[in-house]
C-alpha positions as CSV (number, residue, x, y, z in Angstrom):
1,X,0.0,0.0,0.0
2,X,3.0,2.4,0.0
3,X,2.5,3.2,3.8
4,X,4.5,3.4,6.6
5,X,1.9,3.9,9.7
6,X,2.5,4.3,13.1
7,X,-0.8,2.8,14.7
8,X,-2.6,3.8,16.8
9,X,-1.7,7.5,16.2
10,X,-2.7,7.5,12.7
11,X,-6.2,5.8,13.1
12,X,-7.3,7.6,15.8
13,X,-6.1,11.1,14.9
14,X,-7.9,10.8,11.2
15,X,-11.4,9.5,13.4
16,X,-10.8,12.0,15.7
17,X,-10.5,15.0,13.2
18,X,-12.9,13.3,11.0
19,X,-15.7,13.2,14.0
20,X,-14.8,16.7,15.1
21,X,-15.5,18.0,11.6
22,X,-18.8,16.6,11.3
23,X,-19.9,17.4,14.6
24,X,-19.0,20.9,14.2
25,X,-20.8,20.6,10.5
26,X,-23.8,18.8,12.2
27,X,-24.2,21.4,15.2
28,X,-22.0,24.6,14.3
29,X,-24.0,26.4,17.1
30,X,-23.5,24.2,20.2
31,X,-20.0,23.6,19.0
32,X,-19.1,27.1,19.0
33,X,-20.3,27.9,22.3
34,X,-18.8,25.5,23.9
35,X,-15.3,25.7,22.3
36,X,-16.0,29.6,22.3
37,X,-16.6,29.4,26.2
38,X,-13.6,27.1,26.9
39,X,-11.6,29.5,25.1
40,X,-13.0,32.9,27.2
41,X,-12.5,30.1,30.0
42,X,-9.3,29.8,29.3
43,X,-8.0,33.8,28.9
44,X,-9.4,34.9,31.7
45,X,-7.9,32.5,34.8
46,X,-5.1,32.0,32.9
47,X,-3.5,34.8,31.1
48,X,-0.7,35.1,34.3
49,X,0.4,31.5,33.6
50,X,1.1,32.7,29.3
51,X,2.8,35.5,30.3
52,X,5.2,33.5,32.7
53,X,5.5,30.8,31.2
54,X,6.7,32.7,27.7
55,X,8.6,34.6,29.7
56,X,10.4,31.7,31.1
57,X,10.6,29.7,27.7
58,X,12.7,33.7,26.3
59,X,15.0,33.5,29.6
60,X,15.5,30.4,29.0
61,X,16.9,30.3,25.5
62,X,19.0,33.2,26.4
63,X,20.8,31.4,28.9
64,X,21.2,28.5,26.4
65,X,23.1,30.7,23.9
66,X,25.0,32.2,26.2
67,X,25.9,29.1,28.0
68,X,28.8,26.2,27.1
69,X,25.7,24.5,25.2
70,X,25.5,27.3,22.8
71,X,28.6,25.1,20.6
72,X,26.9,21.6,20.5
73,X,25.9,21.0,16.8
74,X,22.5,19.3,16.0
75,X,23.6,16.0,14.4
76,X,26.6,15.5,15.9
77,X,29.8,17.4,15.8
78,X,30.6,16.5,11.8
79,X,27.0,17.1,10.9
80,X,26.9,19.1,7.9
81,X,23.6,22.0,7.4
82,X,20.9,20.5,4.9
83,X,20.2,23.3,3.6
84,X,21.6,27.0,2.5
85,X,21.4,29.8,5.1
86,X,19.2,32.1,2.9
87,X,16.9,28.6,2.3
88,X,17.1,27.7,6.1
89,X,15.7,31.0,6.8
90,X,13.0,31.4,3.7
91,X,11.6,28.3,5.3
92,X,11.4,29.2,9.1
93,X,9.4,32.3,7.9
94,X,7.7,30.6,5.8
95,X,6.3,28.4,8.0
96,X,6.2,30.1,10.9
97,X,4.8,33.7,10.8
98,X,4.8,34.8,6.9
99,X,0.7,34.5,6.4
100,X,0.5,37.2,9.5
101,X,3.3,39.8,8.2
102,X,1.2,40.2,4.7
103,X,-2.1,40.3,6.7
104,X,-1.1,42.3,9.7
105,X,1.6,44.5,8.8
106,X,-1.1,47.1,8.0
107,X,-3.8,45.8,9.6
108,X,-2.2,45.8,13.6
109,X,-0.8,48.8,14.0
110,X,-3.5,50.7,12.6
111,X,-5.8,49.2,14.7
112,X,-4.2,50.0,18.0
113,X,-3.4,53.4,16.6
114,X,-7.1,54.3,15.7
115,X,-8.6,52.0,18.9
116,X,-10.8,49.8,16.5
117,X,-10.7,47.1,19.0
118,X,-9.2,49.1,22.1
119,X,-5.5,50.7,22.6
120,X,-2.5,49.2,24.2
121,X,-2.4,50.0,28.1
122,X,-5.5,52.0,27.7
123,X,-3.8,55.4,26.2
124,X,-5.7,58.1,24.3
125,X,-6.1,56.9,20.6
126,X,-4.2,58.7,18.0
127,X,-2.4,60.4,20.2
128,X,1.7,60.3,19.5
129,X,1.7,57.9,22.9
130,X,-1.2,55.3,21.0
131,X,1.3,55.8,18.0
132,X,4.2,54.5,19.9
133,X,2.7,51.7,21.4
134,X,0.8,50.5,18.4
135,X,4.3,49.9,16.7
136,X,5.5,48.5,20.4
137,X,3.1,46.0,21.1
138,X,2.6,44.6,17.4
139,X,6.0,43.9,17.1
140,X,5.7,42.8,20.7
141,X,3.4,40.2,19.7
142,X,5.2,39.0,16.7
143,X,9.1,39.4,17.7
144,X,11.4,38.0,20.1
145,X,8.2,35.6,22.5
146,X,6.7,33.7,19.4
147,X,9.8,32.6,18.7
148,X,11.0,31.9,22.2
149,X,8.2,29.7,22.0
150,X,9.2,27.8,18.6
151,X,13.0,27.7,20.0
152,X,12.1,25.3,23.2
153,X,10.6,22.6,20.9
154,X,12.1,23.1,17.8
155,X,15.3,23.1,19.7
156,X,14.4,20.0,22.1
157,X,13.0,17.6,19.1
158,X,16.2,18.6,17.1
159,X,18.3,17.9,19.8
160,X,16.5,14.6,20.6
161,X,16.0,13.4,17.1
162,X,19.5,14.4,16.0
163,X,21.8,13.7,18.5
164,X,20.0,10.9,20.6
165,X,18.9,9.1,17.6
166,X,15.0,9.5,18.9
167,X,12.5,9.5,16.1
168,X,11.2,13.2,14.8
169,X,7.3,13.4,17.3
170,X,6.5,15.7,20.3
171,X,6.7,12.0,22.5
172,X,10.6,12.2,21.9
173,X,11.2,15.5,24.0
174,X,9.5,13.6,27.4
175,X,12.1,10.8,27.5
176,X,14.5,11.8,29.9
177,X,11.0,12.6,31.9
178,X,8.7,9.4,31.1
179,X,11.7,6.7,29.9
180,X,10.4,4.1,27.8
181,X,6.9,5.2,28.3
182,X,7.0,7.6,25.9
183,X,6.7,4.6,23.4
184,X,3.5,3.5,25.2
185,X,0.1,5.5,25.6
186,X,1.5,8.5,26.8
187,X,3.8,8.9,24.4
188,X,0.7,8.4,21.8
189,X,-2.0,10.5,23.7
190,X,1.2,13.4,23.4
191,X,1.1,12.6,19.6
192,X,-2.2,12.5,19.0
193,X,-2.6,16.3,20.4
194,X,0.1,17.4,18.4
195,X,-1.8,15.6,15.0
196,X,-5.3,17.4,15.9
197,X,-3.9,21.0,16.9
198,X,-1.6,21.3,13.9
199,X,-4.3,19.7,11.4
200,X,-7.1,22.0,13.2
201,X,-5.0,24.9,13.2
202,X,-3.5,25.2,9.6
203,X,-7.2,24.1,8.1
204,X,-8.9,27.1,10.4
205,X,-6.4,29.5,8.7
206,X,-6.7,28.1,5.1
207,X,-10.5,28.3,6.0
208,X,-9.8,32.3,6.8
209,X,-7.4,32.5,4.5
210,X,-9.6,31.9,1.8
211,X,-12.0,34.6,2.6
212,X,-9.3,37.6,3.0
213,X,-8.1,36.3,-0.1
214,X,-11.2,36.2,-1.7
215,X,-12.3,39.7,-0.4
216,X,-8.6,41.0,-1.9
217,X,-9.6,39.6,-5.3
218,X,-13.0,41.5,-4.9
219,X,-11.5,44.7,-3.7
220,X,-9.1,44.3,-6.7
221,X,-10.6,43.1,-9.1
222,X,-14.6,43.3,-8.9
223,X,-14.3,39.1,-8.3
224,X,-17.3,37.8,-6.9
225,X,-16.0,37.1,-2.7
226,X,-18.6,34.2,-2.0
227,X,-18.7,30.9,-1.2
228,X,-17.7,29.8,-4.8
229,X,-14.5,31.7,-4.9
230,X,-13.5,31.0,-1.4
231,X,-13.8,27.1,-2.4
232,X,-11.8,27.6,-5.6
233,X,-9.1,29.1,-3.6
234,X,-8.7,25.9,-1.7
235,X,-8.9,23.7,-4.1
236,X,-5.9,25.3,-5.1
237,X,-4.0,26.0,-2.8
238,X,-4.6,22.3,-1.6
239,X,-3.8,21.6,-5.4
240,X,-0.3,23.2,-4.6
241,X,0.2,21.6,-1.9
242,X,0.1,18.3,-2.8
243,X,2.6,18.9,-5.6
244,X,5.1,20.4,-3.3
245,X,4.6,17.9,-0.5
246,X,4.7,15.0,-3.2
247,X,8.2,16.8,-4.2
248,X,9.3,17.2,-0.4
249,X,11.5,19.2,1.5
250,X,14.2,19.8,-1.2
251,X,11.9,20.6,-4.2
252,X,9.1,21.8,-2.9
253,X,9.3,23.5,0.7
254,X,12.3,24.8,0.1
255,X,11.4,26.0,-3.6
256,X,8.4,28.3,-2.5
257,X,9.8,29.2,0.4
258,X,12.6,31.0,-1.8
259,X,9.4,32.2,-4.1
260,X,8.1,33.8,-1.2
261,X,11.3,35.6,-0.1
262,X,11.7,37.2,-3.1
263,X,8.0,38.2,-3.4
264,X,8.4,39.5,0.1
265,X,11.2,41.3,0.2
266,X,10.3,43.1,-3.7
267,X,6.7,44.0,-1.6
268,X,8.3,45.7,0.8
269,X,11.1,47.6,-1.3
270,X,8.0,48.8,-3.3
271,X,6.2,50.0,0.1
272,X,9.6,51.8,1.4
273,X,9.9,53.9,-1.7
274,X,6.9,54.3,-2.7
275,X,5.4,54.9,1.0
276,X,6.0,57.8,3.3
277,X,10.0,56.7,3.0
278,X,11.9,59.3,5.5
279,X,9.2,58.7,7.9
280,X,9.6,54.6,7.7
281,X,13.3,54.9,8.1
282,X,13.2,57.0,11.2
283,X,11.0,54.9,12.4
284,X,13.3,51.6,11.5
285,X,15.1,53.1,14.9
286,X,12.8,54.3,17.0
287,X,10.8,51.4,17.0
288,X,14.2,49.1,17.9
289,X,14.2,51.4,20.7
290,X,10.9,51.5,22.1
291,X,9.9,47.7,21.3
292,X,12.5,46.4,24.6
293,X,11.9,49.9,26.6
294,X,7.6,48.9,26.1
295,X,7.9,45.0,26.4
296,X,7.9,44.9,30.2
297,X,4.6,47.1,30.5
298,X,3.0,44.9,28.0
299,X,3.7,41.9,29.6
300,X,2.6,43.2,33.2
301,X,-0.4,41.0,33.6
302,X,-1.5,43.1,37.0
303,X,-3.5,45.6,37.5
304,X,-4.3,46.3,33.7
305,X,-6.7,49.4,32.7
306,X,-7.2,47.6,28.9
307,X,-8.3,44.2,30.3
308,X,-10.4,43.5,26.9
309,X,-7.3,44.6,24.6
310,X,-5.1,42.2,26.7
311,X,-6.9,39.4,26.5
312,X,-8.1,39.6,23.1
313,X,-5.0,40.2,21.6
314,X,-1.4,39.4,23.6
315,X,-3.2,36.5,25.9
316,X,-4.8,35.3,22.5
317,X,-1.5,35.7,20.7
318,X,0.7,33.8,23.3
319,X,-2.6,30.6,23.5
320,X,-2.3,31.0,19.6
321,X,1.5,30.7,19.0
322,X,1.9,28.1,21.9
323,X,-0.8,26.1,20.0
324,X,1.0,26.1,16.9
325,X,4.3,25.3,18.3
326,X,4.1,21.5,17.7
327,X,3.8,22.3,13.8
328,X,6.4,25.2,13.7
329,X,8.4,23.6,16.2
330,X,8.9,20.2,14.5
331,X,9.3,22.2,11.1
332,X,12.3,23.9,12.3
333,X,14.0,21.6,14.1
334,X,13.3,19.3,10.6
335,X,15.1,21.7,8.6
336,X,17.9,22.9,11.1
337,X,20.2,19.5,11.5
338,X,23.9,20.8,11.0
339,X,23.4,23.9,13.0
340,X,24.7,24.8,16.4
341,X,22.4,25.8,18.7
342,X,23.7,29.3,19.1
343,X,23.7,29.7,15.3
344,X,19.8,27.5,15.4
345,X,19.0,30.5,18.8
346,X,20.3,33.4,17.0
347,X,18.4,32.9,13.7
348,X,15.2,31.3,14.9
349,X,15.2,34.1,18.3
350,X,17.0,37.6,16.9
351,X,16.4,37.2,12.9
352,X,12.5,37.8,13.4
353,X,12.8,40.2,15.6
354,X,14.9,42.3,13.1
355,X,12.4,41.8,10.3
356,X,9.3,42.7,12.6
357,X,10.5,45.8,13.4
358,X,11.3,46.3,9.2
359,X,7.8,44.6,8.3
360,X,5.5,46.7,10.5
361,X,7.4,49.8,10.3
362,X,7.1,50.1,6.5
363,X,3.0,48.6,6.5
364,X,2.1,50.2,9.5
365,X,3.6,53.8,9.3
366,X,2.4,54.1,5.4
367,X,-1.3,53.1,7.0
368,X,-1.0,55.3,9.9
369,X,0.3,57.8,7.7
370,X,-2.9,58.1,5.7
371,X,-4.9,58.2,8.8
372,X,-3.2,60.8,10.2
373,X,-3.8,63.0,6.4
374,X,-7.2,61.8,5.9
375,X,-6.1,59.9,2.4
376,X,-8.3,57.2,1.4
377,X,-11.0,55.0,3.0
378,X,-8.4,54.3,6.2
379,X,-9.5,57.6,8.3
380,X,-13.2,56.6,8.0
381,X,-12.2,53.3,10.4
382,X,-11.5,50.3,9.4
383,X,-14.3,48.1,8.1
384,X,-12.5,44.9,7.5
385,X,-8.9,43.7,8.7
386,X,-8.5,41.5,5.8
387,X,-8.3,44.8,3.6
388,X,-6.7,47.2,5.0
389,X,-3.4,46.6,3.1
390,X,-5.2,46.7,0.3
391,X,-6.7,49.9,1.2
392,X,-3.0,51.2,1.9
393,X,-1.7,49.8,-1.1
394,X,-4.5,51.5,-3.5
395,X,-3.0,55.2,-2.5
396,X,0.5,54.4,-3.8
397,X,1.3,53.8,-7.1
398,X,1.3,50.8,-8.9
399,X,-1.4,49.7,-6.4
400,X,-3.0,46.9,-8.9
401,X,0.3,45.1,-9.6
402,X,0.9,45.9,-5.9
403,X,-1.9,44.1,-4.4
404,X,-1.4,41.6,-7.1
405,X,1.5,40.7,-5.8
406,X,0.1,40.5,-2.2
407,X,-2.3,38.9,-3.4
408,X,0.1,35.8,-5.1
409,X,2.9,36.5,-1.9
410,X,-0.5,35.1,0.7
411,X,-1.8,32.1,-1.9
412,X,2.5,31.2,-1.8
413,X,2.7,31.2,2.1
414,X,-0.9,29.3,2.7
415,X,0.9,26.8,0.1
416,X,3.8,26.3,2.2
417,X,2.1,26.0,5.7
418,X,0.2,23.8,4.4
419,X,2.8,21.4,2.6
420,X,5.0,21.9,5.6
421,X,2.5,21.3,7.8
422,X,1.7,18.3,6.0
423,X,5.3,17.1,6.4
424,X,5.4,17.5,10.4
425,X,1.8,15.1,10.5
426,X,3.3,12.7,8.5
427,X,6.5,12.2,10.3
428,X,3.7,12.3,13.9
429,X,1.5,9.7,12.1
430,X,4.3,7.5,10.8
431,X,6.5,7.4,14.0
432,X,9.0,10.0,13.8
433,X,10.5,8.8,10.3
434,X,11.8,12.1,8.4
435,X,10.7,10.2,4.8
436,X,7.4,8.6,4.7
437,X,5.7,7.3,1.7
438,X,4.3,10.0,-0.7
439,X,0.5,8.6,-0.5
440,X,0.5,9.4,3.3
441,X,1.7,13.1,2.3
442,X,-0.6,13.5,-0.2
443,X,-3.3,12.2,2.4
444,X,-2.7,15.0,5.2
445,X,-2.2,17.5,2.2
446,X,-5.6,16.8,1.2
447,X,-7.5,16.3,4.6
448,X,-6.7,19.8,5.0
449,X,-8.3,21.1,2.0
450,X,-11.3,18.6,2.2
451,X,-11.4,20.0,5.9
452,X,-11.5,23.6,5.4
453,X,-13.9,23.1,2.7
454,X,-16.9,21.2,5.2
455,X,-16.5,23.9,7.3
456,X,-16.6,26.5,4.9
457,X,-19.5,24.6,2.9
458,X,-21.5,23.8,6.4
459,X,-20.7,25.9,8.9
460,X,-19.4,28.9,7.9
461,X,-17.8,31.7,10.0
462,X,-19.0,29.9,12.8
463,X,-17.8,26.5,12.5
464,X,-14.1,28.1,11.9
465,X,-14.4,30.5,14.7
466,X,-15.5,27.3,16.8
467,X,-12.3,25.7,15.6
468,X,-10.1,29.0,15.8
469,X,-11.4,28.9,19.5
470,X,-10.5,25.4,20.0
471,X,-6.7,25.5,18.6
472,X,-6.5,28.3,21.8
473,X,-7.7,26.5,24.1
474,X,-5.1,23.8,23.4
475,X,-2.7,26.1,23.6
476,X,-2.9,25.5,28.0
477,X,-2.3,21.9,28.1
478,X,0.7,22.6,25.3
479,X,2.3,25.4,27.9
480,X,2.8,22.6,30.5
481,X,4.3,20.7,27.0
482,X,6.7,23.6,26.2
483,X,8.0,23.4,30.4
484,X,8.7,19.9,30.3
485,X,10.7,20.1,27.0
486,X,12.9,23.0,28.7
487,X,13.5,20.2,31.7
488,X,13.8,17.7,29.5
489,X,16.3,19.8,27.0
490,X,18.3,21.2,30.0
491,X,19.0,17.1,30.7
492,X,19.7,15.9,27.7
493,X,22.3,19.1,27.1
494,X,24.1,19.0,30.5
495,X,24.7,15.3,29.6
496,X,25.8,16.1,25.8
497,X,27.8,18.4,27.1
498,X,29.6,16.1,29.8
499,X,30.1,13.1,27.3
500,X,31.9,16.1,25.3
501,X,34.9,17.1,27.8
């Protein structure tokens, strides 16, 4: 049959998802509110334990880079990188955060500037103070914690996989803690919510993705935004998908990943010059200034005036990217054998950081900037997230091969989160091997187009918000995940490190 199945994780995760869909489908309503209620649940007696626990996972990689641990390489001291550095780091982007730059470098800082959903620490909105921390807490959400996040088990199931010979699943990291029990139920109930979060999670955002997609092909070109279109846009992005994952890492991953680089980095060139450009390259430093100087007001969980903003926005962030991390996390560490882990800490931790700040200052500012001169539709408040960088882009030049190019640079990154994605639930579902048969890749590919498309189909917004809600609330019992890898990491590296001298 041309499979290579790791039983019982397989069979149960496809039931599970496949039972999950349908009952959202059946009863989008009663689904909703209670994964909508765990969620609310969820941020509001535990936003302290997010912003400690990311703030432990950040400390904690520092003093791994800085340490004697910094020089072991992943693979073994002759291991060689897999991959080109300019590759390596198309594909952690690529995978990890690129669908939110295109969608939110506008979008974010405009909205904290103009209060459309509250301000950061309560301040007056478009005021030069709500201006400041717009910029401060989007790239606060999106710089140096996300990816603190992504280090501790991209870094713990390299480690493991590489340099103990321990296949490529979540179970792997938890030796040192469960011995060989990890090959037993535990080890497959730890699987098993790594298979539904990351399956739940990218077909919620290809779900979404499809309508902000659909409404930039609208905005751009008159193309009718319904259910039709949004379903075509699956289809082929799914289409895509399957050919990359059915080419792999090396020729199709990677390939994209360089597509979208380009794209990314021409997109932004174009928004530079073409944008308010003297005011984006002042801001280059001020925001690298006030991004640290802001961080530990924003993370002050105590006594907070904006309560709403906090918890819909950084306490959702932190549930969201800790919820992903078994998908991003085993992507990475995939892709990063060869590397030490001062080199894998310094581009995975500091790299994003640097591009955050670049990202948002030249989207945001050029937004803002129209708000502030009453240019286009932006001053009237924005109507729909999903267009404000189109609305940006339509007062520069260009703006129709502009957003065209937006337009292809999202449909590119969907493609890749969702072949990558694939590959990380294939290795899961086929017990940690990094080469499983094609027809298992092509199967994952596909569930999450034939996924997003139910839900779309049957439930509509509310059936993906139910779902967006549930890949939160997973985020908790993943937090307690993320702690044992950094006890389990600190083990295995103290040991490495021992066998060493």
């Amino acid at each position: 049959m041309g499979l290579d199945i790791h039983n019982p994780v397989f069979f149960i995760s496809a039931a599970l998802i496949l039972s999950f869909a349908g009952g959202v489908l059946i009863f989008p309503d009663s689904a909703g509110g209670i994964l909508t209620g765990a969620r609310d649940w969820t941020l509001q007696h535990f936003d302290w334990f997010f912003v400690v626990s990311t703030n432990i996972f950040f400390l904690f990689c520092v003093f791994l880079g800085f340490s004697k641990v910094g020089n072991i390489r992943l693979g073994g001291p002759d291991a060689k990188p897999e991959f080109g550095t300019l590759s390596w780091l198309s594909m952690l982007f690529s995978a990890g955060v690129g669908i939110g730059l295109v969608f939110y470098g506008s979008a974010e800082p405009t909205a904290y500037y103009t209060a459309w959903s509250g301000t950061p620490l309560g301040v007056a909105p478009m005021t030069p103070e709500a201006e400041r921390l717009a910029f401060s807490a989007t790239i606060f959400h999106w710089g140096v914690t996300p990816w603190a996040v992504y280090s501790v088990i991209g870094l713990a199931l390299a480690f493991f996989t590489f340099n103990k010979g321990l296949p490529l699943t979540i179970r792997s990291t938890f030796y040192p803690l469960l011995g060989e029990r990890v090959w037993g139920w535990p080890g497959h109930i730890i699987d098993l919510m790594a298979v539904v979060a990351t399956l739940f999670g990218l077909a919620t955002s290809l779900g979404l993705g499809a309508k902000q997609a659909a409404s930039g092909l609208h905005f751009l070109f008159g193309i009718d935004n319904g259910l039709g279109t949004q379903v075509v846009l699956i289809m082929g992005i799914t289409s895509l998908a399957v050919f990359s994952v059915v080419r792999g890492l090396d020729g199709g991953v990677r390939f994209l990943s360089n597509i979208n680089i380009v794209l990314a980095i021409l997109l932004l060139l174009f928004v530079i010059i073409a944008g308010p450009t003297l005011h984006i390259l002042k801001g280059f430093g001020i925001h690298t200034i006030t991004y640290p100087l802001d961080s530990l007001r924003l993370s002050n969980w105590i006594g907070r005036e904006d309560t709403d903003w906090f918890h819909g926005w950084t306490i959702f962030y932190w549930a969201w990217w800790i919820s992903w991390s078994p998908f991003v996390g085993m992507f990475i560490a995939r892709v990063s054998r060869g590397r030490t882990i001062r080199e894998f800490l310094i581009a995975v931790m500091v790299v994003p950081v640097i591009v955050a700040v670049v990202w948002f200052t030249a989207f945001g500012t050029s937004a803002i900037d129209q708000v502030k001169e009453g240019v286009g539709v932006l001053p009237d408040g924005i109507s729909d997230v999903s267009l404000v960088l189109f609305q940006m882009l339509e007062n520069l030049p260009l703006h129709q091969i502009s957003s065209f190019v937006a337009i292809v640079l999202l449909i590119v990154f969907f493609v890749t989160s969702s072949d990558s994605g694939s590959l990380v639930i294939d290795s899961i579902t086929a017990g940690g091997k990094l080469h499983a048969p094609v027809p298992q890749r092509i199967f994952w590919a596909t569930m999450e187009g034939l996924i997003a498309i139910v839900l779309l189909v049957g439930g509509g917004s509310a059936a993906l918000s139910s779902l967006q809600a549930g890949a939160i609330t997973t985020g908790l019992p993943f937090t307690l995940v993320l702690l044992a890898c950094c006890v389990s990491l600190y083990r295995g590296l103290r040991e490495e490190l021992a066998g060493q001298s």
